[in-house]
C-alpha positions as MATLAB code, in Angstrom:
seq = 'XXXXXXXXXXXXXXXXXXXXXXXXXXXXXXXXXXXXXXXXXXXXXXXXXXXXXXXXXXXXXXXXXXXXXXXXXXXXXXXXXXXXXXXXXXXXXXXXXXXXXXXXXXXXXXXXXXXXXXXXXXXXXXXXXXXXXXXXXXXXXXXXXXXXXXXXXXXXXXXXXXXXXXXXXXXXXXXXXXXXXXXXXXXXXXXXXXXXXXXXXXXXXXXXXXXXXXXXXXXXXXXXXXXXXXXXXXXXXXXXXXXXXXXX';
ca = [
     -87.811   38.112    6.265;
     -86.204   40.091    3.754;
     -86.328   40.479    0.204;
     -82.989   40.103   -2.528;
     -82.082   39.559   -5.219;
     -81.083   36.091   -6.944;
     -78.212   35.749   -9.902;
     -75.627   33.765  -10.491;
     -73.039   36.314  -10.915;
     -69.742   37.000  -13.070;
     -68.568   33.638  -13.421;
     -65.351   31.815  -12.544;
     -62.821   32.305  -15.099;
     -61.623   29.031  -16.686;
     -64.129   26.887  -15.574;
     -65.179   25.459  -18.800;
     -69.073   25.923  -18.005;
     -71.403   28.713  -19.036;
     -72.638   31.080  -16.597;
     -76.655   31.399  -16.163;
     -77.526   34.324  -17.923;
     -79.205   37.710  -16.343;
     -82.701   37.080  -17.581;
     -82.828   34.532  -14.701;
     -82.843   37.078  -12.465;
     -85.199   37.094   -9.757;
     -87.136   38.845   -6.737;
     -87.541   35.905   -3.779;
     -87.742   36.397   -0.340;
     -85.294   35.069    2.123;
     -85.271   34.537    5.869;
     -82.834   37.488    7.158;
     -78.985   36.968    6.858;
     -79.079   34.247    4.578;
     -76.521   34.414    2.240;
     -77.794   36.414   -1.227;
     -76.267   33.682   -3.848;
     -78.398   30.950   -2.220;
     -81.142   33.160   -3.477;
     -80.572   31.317   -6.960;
     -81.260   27.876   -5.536;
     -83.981   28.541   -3.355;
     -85.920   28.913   -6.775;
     -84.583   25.665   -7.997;
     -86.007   22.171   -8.868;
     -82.578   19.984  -10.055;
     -78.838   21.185   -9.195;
     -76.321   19.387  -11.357;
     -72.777   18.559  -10.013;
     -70.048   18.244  -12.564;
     -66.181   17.455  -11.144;
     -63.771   19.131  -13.088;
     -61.300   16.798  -14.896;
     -57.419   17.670  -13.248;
     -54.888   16.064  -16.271;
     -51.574   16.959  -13.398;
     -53.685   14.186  -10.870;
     -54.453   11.677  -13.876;
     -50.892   12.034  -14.890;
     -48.792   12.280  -11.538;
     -51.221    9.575   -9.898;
     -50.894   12.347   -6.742;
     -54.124   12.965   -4.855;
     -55.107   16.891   -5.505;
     -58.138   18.853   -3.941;
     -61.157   17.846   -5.652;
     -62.865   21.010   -7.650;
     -66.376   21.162   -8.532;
     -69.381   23.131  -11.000;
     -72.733   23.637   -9.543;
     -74.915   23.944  -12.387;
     -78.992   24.690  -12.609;
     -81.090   22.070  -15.050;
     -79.424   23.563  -18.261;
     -75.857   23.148  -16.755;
     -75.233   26.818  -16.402;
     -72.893   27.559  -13.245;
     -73.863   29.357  -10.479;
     -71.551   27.885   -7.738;
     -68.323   26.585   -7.399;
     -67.188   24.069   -4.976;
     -63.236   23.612   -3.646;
     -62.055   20.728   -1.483;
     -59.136   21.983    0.946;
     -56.947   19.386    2.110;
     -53.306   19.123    2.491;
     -50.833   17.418    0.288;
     -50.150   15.049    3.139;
     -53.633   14.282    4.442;
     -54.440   13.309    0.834;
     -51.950   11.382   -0.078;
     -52.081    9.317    3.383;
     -55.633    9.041    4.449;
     -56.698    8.894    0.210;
     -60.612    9.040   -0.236;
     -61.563    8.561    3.278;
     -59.398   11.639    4.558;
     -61.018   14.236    6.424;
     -61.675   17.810    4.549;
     -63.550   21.130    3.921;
     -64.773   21.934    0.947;
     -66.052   25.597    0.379;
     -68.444   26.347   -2.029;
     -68.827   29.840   -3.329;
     -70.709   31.803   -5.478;
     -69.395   33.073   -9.322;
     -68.080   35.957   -7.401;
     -66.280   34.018   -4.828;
     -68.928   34.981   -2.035;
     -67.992   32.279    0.259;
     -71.751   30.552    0.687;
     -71.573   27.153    1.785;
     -68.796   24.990    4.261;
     -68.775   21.314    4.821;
     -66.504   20.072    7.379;
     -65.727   16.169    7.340;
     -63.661   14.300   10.036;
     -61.329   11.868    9.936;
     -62.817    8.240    9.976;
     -62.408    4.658    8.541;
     -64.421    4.252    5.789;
     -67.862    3.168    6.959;
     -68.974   -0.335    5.971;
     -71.694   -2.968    7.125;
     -68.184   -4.674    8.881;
     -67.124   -1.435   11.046;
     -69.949   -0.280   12.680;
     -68.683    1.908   15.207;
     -66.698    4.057   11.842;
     -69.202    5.321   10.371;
     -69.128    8.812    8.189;
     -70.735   11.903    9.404;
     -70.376   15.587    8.039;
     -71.782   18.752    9.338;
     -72.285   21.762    6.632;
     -72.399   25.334    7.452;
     -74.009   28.416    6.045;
     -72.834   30.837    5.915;
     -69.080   29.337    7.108;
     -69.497   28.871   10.520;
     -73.269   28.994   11.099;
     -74.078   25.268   11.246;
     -77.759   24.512    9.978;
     -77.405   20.899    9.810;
     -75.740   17.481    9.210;
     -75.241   14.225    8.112;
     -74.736   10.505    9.365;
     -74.321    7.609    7.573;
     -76.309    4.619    9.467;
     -75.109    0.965    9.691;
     -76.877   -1.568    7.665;
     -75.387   -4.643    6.528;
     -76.117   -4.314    2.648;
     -77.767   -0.544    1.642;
     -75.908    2.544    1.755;
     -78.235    4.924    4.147;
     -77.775    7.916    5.318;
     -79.865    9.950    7.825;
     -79.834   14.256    7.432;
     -80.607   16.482   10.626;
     -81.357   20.019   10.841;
     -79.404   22.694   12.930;
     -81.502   21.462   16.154;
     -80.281   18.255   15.749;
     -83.824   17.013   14.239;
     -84.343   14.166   12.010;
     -85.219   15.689    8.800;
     -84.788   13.313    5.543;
     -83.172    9.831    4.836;
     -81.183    9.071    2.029;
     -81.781    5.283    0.980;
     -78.774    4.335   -2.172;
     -79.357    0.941   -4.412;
     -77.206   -1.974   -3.428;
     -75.190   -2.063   -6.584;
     -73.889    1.098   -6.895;
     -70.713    0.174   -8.382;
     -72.233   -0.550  -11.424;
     -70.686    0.556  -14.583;
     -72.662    2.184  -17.802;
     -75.846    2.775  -15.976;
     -76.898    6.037  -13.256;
     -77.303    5.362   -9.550;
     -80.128    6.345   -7.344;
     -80.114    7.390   -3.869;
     -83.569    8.000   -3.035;
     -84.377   11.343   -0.408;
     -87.994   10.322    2.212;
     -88.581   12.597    4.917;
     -89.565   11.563    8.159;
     -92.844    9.729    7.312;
     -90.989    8.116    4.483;
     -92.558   10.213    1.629;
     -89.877   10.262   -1.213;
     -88.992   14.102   -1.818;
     -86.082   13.707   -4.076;
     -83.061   12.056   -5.084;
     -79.474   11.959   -5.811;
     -78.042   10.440   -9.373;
     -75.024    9.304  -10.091;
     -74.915    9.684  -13.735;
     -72.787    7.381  -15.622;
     -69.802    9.333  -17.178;
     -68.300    7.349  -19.501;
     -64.779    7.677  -20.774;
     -64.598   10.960  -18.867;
     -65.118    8.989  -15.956;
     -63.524    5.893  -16.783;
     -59.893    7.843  -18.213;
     -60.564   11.242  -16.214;
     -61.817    9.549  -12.785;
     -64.419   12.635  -12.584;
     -68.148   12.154  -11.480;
     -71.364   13.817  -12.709;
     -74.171   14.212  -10.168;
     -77.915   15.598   -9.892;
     -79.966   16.151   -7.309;
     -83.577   16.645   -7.184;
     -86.092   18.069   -5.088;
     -89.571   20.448   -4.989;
     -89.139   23.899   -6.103;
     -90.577   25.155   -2.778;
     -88.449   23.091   -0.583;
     -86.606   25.484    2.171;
     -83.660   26.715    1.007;
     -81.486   25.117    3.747;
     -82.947   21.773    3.546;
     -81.759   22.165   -0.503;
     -78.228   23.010    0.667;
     -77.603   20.138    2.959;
     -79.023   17.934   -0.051;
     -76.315   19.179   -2.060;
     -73.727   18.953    0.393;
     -74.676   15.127    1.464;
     -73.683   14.942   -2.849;
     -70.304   15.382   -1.819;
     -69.787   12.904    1.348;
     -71.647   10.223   -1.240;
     -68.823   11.462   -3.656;
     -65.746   10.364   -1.775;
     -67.268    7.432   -0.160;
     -68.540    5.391   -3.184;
     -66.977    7.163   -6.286;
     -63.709    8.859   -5.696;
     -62.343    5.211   -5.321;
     -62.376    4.795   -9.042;
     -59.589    6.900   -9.541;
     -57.392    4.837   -7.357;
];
């Protein structure tokens, strides 16, 4: 174990969000070579996920790698998320196209790497399609992944640790196209406890004229630090499956 030190860092230029400030700075102690900016979320209870609004995509109706905040509980940034994806694999393949998205710190420490192949978009008709995703940190150390599991009504997903272990299970509502109301997708570990869960908030006309989605995510305080991260990078793979499609 070693011992570092958690802040957010300088901040992204341009990003439109405020940058937590140095009083949150911290002591915590880390398991050895973990990357220092996760230090900030280990200490975390709620991580907000904010989509920036792109007015070129909106205008052009052209596809464009998705951008992302990654706020604490007073929606100060202390991570920044960057789907990359060629022009042509977006335009083709749309919201079910394969991609990596990066996620960094306000420094651009690269912290985080989610890595999602190419598949049909999973559906209680296409069993043998369904999503996966595998998330790395730091890039290129895998500590775990996720699957999406066939039902015929329920959106679930099951999350495994670097050893391939059945961690948590992520159980979503059956409406969750719903307009003007948030969407649950409840986290139970492996003796179905509920530990957490993901929102969809509703995001009004930003959503409904910008096409851009607001998330949270919830979980204890003391939860490991990697089990937090592949929480927060399952966000994304619920993203594109069930809300990118309203920008088509």
């Amino acid at each position: 174990m070693s011992v570092v030190i958690a802040q957010p860092g300088q901040g992204q230029k341009g990003v439109g969000m405020p940058m937590a400030p140095m009083s949150e700075v911290q002591t915590i102690v880390l398991p050895h070579g973990l990357p220092q900016g996760l230090a900030y979320l280990s200490a975390l209870s709620e991580v907000q996920i904010h989509q920036q609004f792109d007015a070129l995509e909106v205008l052009s109706g052209c596809e464009r790698n998705n951008k992302y905040q990654i706020c604490n509980s007073n929606n100060q940034q202390f991570m920044y998320a960057k789907e990359d994806t060629d022009c042509l694999t977006r335009q083709c393949f749309g919201t079910m196209r394969p991609f990596t998205m990066n996620i960094t710190d306000n420094n651009w420490q690269p912290l985080i790497q989610m890595y999602r192949p190419l598949k049909c978009v999973g559906s209680f008709m296409w069993c043998c399609c369904l999503q996966e995703m595998s998330i790395m940190s730091p890039p290129g150390n895998t500590i775990g992944s996720i699957k999406q599991i066939w039902t015929c009504w329920l959106p679930k997903y099951e999350v495994y640790d670097n050893q391939g272990s059945h961690i948590f299970t992520i159980n979503g509502e059956c409406c969750y196209c719903a307009c003007g109301t948030d969407i649950n997708f409840q986290v139970s570990d492996v003796t179905g406890t509920d530990v957490g869960r993901i929102i969809k908030h509703w995001g009004g006309c930003r959503e409904l004229c910008g096409g851009v989605n607001d998330f949270s995510v919830q979980f204890p305080a003391n939860m490991d630090v990697f089990h937090k991260t592949i929480l927060v990078a399952a966000t994304f793979l619920i993203d594109f499956i069930y809300f990118e499609k309203n920008k088509n």
